[in-house]
C-alpha positions as CSV (number, residue, x, y, z in Angstrom):
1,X,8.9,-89.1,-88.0
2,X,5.5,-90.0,-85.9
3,X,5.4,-88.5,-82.2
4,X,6.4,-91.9,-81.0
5,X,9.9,-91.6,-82.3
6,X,10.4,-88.0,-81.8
7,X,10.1,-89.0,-78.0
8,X,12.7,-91.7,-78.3
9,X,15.7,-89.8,-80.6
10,X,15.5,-87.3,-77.1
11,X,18.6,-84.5,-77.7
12,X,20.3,-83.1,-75.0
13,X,21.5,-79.5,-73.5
14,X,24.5,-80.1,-71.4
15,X,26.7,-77.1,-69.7
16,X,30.1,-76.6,-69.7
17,X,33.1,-74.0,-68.3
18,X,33.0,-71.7,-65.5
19,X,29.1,-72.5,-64.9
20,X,29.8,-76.6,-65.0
21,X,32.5,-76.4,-63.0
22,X,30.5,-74.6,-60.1
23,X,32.7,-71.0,-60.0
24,X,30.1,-69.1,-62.4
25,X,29.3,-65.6,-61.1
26,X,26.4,-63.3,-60.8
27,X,25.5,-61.5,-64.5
28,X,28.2,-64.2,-66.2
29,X,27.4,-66.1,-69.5
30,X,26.6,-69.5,-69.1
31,X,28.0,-71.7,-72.0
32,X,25.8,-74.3,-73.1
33,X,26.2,-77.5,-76.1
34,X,23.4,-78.8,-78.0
35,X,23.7,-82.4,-78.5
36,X,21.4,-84.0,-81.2
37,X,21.1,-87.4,-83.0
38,X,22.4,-88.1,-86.4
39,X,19.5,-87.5,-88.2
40,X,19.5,-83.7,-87.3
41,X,22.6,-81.3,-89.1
42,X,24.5,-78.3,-88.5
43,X,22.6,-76.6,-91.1
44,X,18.9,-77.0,-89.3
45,X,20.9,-75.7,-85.6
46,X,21.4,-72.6,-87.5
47,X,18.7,-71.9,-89.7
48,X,15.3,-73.7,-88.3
49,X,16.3,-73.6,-84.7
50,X,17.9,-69.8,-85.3
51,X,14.1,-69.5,-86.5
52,X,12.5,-70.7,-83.5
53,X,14.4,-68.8,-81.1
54,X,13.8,-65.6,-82.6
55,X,10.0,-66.2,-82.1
56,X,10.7,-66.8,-78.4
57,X,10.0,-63.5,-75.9
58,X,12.5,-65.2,-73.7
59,X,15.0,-64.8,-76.3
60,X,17.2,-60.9,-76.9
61,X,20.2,-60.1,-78.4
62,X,20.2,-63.2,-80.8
63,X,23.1,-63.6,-83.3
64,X,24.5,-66.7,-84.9
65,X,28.3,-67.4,-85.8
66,X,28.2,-70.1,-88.4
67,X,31.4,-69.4,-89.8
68,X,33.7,-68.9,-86.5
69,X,36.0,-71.9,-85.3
70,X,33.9,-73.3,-82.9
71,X,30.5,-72.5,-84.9
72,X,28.1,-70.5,-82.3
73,X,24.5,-69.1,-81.1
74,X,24.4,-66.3,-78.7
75,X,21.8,-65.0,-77.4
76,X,20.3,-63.5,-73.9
77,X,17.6,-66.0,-72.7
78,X,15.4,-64.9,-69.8
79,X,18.1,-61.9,-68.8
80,X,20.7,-65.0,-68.8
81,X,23.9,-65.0,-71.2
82,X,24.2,-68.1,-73.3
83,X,26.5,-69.0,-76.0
84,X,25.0,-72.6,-77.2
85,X,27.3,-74.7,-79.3
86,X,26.1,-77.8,-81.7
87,X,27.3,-81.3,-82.0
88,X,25.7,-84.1,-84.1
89,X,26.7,-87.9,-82.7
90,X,26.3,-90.8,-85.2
91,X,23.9,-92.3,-82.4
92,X,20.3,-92.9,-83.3
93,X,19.0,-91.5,-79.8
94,X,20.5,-89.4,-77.1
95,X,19.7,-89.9,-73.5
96,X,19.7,-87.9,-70.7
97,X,22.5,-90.3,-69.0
98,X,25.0,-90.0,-72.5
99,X,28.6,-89.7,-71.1
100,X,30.5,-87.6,-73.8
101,X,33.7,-88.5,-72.6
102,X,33.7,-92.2,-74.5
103,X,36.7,-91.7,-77.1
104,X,34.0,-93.6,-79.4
105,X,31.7,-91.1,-79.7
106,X,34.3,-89.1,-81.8
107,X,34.2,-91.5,-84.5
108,X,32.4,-90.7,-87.8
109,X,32.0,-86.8,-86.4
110,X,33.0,-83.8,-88.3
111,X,35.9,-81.5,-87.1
112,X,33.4,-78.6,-86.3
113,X,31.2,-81.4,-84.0
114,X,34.7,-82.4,-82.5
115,X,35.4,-78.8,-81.2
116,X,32.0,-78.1,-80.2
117,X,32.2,-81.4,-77.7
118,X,35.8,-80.6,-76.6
119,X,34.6,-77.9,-74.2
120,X,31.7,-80.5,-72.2
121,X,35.0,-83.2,-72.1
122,X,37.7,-80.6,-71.0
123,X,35.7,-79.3,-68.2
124,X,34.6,-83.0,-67.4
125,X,38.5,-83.9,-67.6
126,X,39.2,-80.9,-65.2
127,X,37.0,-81.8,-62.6
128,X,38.1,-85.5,-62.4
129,X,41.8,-84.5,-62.3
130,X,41.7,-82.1,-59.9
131,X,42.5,-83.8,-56.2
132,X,40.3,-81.9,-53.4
133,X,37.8,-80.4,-55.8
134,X,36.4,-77.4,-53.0
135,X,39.7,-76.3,-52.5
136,X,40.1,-75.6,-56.6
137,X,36.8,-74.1,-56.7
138,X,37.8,-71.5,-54.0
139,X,41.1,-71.2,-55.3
140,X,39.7,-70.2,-59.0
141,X,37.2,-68.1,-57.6
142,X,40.3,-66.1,-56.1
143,X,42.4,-66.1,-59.6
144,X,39.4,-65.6,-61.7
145,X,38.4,-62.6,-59.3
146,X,41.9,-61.4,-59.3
147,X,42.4,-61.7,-63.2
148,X,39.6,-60.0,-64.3
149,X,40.6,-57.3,-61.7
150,X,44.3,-56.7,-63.3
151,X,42.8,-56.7,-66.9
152,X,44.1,-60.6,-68.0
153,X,41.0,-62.3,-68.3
154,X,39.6,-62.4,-72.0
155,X,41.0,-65.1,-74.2
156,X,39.6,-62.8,-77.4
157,X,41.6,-59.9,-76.6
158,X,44.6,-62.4,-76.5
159,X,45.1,-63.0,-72.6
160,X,43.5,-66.0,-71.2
161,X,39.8,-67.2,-70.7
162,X,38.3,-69.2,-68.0
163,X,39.3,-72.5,-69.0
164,X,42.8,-71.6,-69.2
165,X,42.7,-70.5,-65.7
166,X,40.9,-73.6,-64.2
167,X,43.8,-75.0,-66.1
168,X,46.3,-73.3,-64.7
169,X,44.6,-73.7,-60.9
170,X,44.1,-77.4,-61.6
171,X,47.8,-77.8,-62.5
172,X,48.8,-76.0,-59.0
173,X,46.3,-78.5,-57.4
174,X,47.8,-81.6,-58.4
175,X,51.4,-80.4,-57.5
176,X,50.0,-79.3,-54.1
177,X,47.1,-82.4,-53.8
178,X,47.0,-81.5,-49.7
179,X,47.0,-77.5,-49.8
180,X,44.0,-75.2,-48.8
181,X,42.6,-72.7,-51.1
182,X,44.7,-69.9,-49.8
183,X,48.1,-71.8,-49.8
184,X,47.0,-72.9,-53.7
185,X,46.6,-69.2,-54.5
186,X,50.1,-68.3,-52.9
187,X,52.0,-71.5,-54.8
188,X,49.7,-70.7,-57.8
189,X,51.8,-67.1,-58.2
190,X,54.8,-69.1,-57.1
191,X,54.4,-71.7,-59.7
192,X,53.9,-69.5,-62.8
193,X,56.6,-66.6,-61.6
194,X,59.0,-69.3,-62.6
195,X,57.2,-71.1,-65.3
196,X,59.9,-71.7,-68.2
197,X,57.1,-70.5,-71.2
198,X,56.7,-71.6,-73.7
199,X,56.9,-75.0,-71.5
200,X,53.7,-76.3,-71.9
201,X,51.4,-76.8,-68.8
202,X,49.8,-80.4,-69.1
203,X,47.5,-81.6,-66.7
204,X,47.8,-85.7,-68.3
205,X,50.1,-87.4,-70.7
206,X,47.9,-87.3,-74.2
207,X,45.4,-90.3,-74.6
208,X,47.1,-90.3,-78.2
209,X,48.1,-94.2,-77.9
210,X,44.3,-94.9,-76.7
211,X,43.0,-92.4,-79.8
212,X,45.0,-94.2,-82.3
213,X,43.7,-97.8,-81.6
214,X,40.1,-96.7,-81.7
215,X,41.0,-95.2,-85.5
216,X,40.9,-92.3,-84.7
217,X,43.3,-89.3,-86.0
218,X,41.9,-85.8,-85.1
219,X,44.7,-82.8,-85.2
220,X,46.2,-82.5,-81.9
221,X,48.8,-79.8,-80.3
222,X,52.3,-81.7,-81.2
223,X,55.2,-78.9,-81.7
224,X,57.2,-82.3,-82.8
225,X,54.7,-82.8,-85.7
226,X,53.3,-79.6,-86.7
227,X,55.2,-76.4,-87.4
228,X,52.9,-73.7,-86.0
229,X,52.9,-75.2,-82.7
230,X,56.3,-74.1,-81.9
231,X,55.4,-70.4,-82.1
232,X,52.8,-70.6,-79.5
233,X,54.2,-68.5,-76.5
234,X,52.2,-69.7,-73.5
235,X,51.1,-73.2,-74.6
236,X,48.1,-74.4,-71.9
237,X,46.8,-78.0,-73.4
238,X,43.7,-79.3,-72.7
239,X,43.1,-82.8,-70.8
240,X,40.8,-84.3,-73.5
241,X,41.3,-85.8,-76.7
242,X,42.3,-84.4,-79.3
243,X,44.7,-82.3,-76.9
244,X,44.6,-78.2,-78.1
245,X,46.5,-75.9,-76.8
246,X,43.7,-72.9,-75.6
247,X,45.8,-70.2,-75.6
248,X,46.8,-69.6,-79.2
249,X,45.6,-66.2,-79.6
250,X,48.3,-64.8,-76.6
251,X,51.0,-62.7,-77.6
252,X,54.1,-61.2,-76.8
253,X,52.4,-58.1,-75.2
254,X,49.7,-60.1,-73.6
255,X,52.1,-62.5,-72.6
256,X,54.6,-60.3,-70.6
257,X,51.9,-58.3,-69.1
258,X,50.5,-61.4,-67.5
259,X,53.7,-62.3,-66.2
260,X,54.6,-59.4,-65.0
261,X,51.5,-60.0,-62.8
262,X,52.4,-63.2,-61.4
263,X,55.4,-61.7,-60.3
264,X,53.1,-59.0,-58.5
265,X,50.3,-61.2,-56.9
266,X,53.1,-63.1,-55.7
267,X,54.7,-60.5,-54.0
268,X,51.4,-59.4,-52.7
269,X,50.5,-62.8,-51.2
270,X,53.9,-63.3,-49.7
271,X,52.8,-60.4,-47.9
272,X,49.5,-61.8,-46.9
273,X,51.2,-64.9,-45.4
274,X,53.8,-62.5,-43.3
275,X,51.5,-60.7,-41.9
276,X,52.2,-57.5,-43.2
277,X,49.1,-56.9,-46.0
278,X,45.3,-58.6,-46.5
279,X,43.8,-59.7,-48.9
280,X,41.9,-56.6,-50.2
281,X,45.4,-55.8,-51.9
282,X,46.0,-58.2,-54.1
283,X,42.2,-57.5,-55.8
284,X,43.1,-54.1,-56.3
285,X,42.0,-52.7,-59.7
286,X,44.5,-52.5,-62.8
287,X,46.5,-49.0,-63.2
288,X,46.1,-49.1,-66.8
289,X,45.1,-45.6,-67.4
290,X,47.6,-44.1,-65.2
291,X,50.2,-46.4,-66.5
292,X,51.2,-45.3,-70.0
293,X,51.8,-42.1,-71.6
294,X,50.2,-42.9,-75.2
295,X,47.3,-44.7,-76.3
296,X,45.6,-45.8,-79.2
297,X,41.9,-45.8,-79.2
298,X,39.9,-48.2,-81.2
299,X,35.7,-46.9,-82.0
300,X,33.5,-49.1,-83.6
301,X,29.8,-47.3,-84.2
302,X,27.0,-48.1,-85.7
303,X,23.1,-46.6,-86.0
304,X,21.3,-49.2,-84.5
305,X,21.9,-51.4,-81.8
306,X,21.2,-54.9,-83.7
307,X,24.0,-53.3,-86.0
308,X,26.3,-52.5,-83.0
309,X,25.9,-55.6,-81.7
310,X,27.6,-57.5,-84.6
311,X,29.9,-54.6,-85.3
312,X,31.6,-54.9,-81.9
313,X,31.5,-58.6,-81.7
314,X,33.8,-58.3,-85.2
315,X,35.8,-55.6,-84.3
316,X,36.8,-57.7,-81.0
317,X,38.1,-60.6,-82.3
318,X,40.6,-58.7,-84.6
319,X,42.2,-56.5,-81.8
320,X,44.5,-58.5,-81.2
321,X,46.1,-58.8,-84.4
322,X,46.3,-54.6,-84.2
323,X,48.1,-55.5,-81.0
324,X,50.5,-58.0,-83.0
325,X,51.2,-55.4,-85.4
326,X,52.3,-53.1,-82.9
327,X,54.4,-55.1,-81.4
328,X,56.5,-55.8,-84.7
329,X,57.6,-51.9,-84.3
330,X,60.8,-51.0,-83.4
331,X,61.3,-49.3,-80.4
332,X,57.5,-50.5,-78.9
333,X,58.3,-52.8,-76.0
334,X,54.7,-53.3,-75.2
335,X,51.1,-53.1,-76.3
336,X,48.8,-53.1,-73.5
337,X,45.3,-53.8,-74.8
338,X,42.6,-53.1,-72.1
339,X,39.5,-55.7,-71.5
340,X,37.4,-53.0,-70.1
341,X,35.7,-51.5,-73.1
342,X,33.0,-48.7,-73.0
343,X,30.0,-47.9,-74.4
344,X,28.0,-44.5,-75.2
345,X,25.1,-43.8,-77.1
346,X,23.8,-40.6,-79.2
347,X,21.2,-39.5,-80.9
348,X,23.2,-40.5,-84.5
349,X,24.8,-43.9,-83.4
350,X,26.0,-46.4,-80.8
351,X,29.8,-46.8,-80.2
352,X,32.3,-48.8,-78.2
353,X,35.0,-48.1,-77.4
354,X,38.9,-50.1,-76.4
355,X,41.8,-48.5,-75.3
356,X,46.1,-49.9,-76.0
357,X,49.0,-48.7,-74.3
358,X,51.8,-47.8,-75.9
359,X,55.1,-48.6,-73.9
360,X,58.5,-47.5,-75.9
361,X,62.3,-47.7,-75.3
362,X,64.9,-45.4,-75.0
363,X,65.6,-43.9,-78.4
364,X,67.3,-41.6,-79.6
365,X,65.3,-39.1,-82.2
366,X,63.5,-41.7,-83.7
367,X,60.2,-41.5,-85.7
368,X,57.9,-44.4,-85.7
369,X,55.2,-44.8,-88.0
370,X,52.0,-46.6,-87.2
371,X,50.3,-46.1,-90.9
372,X,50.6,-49.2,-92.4
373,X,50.1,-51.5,-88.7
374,X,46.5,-49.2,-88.6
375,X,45.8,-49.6,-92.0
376,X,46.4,-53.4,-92.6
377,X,44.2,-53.5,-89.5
378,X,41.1,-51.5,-90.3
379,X,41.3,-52.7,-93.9
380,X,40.9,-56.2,-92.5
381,X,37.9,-55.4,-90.5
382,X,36.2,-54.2,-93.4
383,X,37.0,-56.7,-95.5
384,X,36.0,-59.7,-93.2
385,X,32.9,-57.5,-92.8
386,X,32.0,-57.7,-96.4
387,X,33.1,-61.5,-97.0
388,X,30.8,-62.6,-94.2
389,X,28.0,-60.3,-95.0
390,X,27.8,-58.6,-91.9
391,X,28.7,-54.9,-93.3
392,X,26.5,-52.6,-93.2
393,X,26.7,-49.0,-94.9
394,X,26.1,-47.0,-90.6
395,X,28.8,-49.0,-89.5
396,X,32.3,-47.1,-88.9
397,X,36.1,-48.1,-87.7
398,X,38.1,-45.5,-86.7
399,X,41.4,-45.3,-84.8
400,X,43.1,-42.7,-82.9
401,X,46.0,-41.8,-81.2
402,X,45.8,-39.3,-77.7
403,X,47.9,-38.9,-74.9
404,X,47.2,-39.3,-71.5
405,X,45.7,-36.3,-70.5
406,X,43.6,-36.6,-73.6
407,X,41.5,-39.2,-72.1
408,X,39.4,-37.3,-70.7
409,X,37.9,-36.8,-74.2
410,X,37.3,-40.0,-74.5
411,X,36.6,-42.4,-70.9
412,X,33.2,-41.6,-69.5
413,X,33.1,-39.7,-66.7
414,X,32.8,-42.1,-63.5
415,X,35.6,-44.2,-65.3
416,X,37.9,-40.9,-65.8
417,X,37.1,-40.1,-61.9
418,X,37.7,-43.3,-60.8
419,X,40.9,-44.1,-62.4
420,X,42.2,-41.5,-60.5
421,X,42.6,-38.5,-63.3
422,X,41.6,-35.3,-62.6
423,X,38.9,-34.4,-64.8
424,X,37.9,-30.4,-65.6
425,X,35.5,-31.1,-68.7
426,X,34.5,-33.1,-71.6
427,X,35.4,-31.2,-74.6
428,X,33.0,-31.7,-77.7
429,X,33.2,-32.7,-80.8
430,X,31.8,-32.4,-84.2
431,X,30.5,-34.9,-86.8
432,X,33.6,-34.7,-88.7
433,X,36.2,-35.7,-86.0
434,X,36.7,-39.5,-85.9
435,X,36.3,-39.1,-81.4
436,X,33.1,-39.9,-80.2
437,X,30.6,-38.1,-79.0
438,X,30.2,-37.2,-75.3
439,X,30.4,-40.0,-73.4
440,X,27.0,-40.6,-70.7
441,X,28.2,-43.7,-69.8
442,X,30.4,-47.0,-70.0
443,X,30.1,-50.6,-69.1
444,X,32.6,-51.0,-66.7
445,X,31.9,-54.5,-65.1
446,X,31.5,-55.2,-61.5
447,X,33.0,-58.5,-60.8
448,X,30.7,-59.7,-57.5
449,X,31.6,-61.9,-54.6
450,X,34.9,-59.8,-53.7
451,X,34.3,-59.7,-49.8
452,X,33.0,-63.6,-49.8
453,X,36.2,-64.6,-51.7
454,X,38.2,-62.5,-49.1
455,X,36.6,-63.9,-46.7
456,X,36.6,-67.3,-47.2
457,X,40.6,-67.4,-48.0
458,X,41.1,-65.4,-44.9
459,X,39.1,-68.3,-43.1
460,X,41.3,-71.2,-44.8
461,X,44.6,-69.2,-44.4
462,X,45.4,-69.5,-40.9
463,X,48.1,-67.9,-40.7
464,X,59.2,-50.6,-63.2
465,X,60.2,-48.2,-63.2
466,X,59.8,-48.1,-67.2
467,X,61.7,-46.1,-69.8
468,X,60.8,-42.6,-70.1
469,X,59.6,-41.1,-73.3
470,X,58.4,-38.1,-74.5
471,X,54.8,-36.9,-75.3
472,X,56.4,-35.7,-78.3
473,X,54.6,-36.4,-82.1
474,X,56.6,-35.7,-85.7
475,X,56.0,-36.8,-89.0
476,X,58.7,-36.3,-91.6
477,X,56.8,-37.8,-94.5
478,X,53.7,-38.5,-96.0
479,X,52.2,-41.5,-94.9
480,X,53.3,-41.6,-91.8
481,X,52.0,-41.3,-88.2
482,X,54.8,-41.2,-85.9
483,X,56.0,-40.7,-82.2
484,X,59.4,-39.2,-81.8
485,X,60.9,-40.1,-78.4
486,X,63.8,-38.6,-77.5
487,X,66.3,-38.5,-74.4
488,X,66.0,-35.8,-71.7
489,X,68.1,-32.5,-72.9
490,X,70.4,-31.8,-70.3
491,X,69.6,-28.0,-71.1
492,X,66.3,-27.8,-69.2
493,X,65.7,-24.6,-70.5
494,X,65.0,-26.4,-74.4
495,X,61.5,-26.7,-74.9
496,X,60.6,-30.1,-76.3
497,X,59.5,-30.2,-79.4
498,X,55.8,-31.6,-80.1
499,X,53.8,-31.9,-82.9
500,X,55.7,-30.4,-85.3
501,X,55.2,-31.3,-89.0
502,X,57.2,-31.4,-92.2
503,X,56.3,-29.1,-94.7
504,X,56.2,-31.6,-97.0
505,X,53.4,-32.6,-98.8
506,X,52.1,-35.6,-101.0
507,X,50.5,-35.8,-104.0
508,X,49.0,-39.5,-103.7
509,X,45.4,-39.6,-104.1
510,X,45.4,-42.6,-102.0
511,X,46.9,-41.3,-99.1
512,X,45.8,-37.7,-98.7
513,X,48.4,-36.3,-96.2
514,X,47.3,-32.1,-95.3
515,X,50.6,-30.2,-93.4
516,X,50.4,-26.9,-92.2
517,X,52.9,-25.6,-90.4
518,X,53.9,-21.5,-90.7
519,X,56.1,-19.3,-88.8
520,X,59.1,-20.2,-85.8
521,X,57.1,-19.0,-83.1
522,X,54.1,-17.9,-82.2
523,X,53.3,-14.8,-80.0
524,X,51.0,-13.8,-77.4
525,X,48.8,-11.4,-79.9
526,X,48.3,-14.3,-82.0
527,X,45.0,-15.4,-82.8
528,X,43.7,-18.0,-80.6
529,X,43.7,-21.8,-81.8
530,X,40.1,-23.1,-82.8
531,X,40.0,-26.7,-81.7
532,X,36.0,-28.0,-83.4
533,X,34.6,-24.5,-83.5
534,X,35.8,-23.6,-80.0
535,X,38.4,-21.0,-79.1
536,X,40.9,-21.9,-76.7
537,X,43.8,-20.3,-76.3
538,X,47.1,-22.9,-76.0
539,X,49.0,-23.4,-72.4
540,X,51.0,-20.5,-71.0
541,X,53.6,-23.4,-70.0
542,X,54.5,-23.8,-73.6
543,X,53.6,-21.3,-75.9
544,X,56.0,-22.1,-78.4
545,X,54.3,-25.3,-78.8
546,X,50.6,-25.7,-78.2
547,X,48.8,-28.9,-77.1
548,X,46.1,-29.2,-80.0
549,X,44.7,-32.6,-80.6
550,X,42.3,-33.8,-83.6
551,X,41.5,-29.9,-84.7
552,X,40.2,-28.6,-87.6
553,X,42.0,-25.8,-88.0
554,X,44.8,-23.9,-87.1
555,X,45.5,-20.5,-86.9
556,X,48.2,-18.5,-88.8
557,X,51.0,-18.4,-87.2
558,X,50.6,-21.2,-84.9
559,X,53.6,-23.5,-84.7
560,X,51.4,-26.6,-84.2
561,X,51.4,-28.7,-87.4
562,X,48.4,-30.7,-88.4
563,X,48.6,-34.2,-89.6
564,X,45.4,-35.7,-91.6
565,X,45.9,-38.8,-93.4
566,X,42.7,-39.9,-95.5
567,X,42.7,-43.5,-96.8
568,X,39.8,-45.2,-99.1
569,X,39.8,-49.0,-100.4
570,X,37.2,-50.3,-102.8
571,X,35.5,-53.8,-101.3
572,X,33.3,-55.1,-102.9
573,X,32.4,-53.9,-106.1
574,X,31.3,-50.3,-106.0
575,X,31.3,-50.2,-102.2
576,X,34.2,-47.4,-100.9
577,X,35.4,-47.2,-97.2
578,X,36.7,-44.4,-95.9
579,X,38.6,-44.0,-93.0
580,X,40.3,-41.1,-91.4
581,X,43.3,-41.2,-89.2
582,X,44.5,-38.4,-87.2
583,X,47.2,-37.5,-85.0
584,X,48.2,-34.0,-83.6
């Protein structure tokens, strides 16, 4: 082309979500579409553009995502989080006044293209919907605020993600077209307390009729038509066409957690409007680590940071299926994933970290066995890893269980403090535990505008107990990692019993299960236990049964058993993956 026409075919940035829609916060990404002309491809977005931008000082952090559902470029641009989407039009030019919200524009265009341009049409849907447009903004500034607070905003880890809640605020808008921000946030709770799910929350009636004249025939969210739409749980459809349900990746866990706090805000808000509370309470931070009695942690590490950087963003995005797995256990109720996840860095690697809550019913001497849900897991991280040539030989899964009061081994220490656990000392670890290393640090994030949103809907307001289970562990064969819950005794004087082992032992190569268990007691003479090269001798409260997690080695005599299962796959070709699962 001569410069005269590379002036004319023009190509536009446009911005969409939280940062269109005028509710973006300090330090939040800013999503971004690329729009070019039809003479320009996916292909070029990601490899001659990818090029350019690497050359740029501006630019840090940049990573491309050909292969994800909506194909995507992240990068940090000037200290400034964008994730910049592509769309090619069949138009010869674009111009700075292009409207994407013509249903024409969607003929001729690829389903990737059609995805990408959903997000500009959804927001631009949103806004034109919504009745008194400063009310929603206040209102979702309050929800947003509050979600991210109680641990339910990240649409990756299966809750839901900003457009879902504008969705959600919108839909409270139109039923209350006269309200003030503060009222919205009150009937908002209100609303979705008593929301028959999977009812699906619609802001319009599909543009289906309109689609269909104009040829068109895109997939749309139908649970008449298509068969996986009925299993969504929390169906939130978007106002555009073709109509998608944006909440796909919630799931039973995720989904009850989130009720559970509409029942709470609006409790707390009912409060607010009687006079007896403010609104400082209902932004109160999430209990999570105070809430549970077991946990599984989930470490990705890695060498280098450019290698970290890609490990985390793939361990992420399959977290949630760990937390579907779980849930598929008998006797697990729930399966709390956090959305706060830290980071730490040594000398040998860079790791982050995520934390799940394990919630169980009352049972009655029953062992549950995690092997195959943490298997299937990890071996699908790896294998994805190696499909989409992202693995790299420094970069390591593991996955642990710990109790409670093992978290201090494991949160950093401002996090452990401010949770509201008493913290005595990090214990440390060697190269050969799957734990990470001393923690120096964590990115806990610090939502801004707190007192301004207080403020303002002060201004425009005038006016389980869950089932108890035991810390106890047992395994009673060899692949298995199990909790045994059992009922209270009603002789108090019966220790409980935890982590005892079988003496059984497997002769699998494959799964490499190590049980040592010696002796009904174990006295006060004993030989102390040697947890990673330190002595420490075991609680005074319960000698019989010492609290020893991820050792190396036990003492004779010691009535502790030790669990360590050892599972390799070969992926492809010669490369083997090793990972080691332990759980005292």
């Amino acid at each position: 082309m001569d410069e005269h026409m590379i002036e004319q075919v023009g190509g536009q940035i446009y911005t969409f979500g939280s940062y269109r829609l005028g509710v973006n916060q300090k330090g939040a990404d800013i999503d971004t579409l690329c729009v070019a002309p039809r003479h320009i491809d996916r292909n070029e977005f990601f490899t001659t553009f990818y090029e350019k931008l690497k050359k740029l000082s501006e630019v840090k952090e940049l990573r491309a995502v050909p292969d994800a559902y909506v194909p995507v470029i992240k990068m940090t641009f000037d200290g400034i989080e964008l994730d910049m989407l592509f769309a090619r039009l069949a138009l010869q030019a674009i111009t700075k006044e292009q409207d994407l919200c013509e249903l024409s524009l969607l003929k001729n265009l690829d389903e990737k293209s059609v995805r990408s341009l959903n997000g500009c049409r959804v927001t631009d849907e949103i806004i034109k919907l919504v009745p008194q447009q400063e009310s929603f903004r206040l209102a979702l500034r309050a929800i947003k605020l509050w979600a991210k607070k109680k641990g339910i905003y990240s649409n990756v880890l299966g809750f839901l993600g900003g457009v879902s809640w504008a969705m959600l605020v919108a839909r409270v808008c139109q039923l209350y077209p006269n309200a003030a921000a503060a009222t919205i946030v009150n009937k908002f709770f209100l609303v979705y307390d008593q929301w028959k799910w999977p009812q699906p929350v619609l802001l319009k009636h599909p543009d289906s009729d309109e689609a269909a004249k104009q040829g068109l025939s895109f997939p749309e969210w139908d649970p008449r038509v298509n068969h996986k739409d009925r299993f969504h749980l929390m169906p939130i459809i978007t106002p555009a066409y073709p109509q998608q349900n944006s909440t796909f990746n919630v799931t039973n866990s995720t989904r009850n957690i989130m009720t559970m706090e509409f029942k709470r805000g609006l409790e707390v808000t009912n409060a607010i409007f009687a006079g007896k509370d403010d609104w400082e309470s209902l932004f109160k931070p999430s209990d999570f680590f105070t809430r549970y009695k077991h946990y599984i942690v989930v470490i990705a590490k890695a060498a280098t940071a450019d290698h970290q950087l890609e490990w985390n963003g793939l361990v992420e995005s399959k977290i949630r299926f760990l937390v579907a797995n779980l849930e598929s256990i008998d006797h697990i109720i729930l399966a709390h994933v956090s959305t706060e996840s830290f980071c730490s860095k040594s000398e040998d690697d860079e790791q982050t970290k995520w934390f799940i809550g394990l919630e169980f019913g009352r049972t009655d001497n029953v062992n549950i066995n995690l092997t195959d849900q943490i298997r299937h897991f990890t071996s699908d991280v790896y294998h994805k890893a190696v499909n989409i040539q992202l693995y790299k030989d420094d970069m390591v899964l593991d996955v642990l269980h710990v109790r409670k009061k093992e978290l201090k081994n494991y949160l950093p220490q401002d996090v452990y403090n401010r949770v509201g656990l008493k913290k005595k000392s990090f214990v440390k670890r060697n190269s050969l535990s799957m734990s990470p290393n001393n923690d120096t640090g964590g990115n806990s994030p610090d939502v801004n505008g707190h007192n301004e949103t207080n403020k303002n809907l002060n201004e425009s307001s005038e006016t389980r107990k869950r089932p108890r289970t035991s810390d106890s562990v047992s395994s009673d064969n060899s692949n298995s990692i199990d909790f045994k819950t059992n009922k209270n005794s009603s002789d108090s004087s019966v220790p409980p019993k935890r982590a005892r082992l079988s003496d059984s032992q497997s002769s699998d190569n494959s799964h490499i299960v190590d049980f040592k268990n010696s002796g009904s007691g174990r006295s006060a003479n004993d030989s102390p236990i040697t947890v990673l090269g330190k002595s420490t001798q075991s609680d005074s409260r319960d000698s019989n049964y010492p609290d020893v997690s991820n050792s190396e080695r036990i003492s004779s005599g010691s009535q502790v058993g030790y669990l360590k299962l050892s599972f390799s796959f070969i992926v492809h070709n010669s490369l083997e993956i090793s990972t080691l699962l332990k759980i005292v």
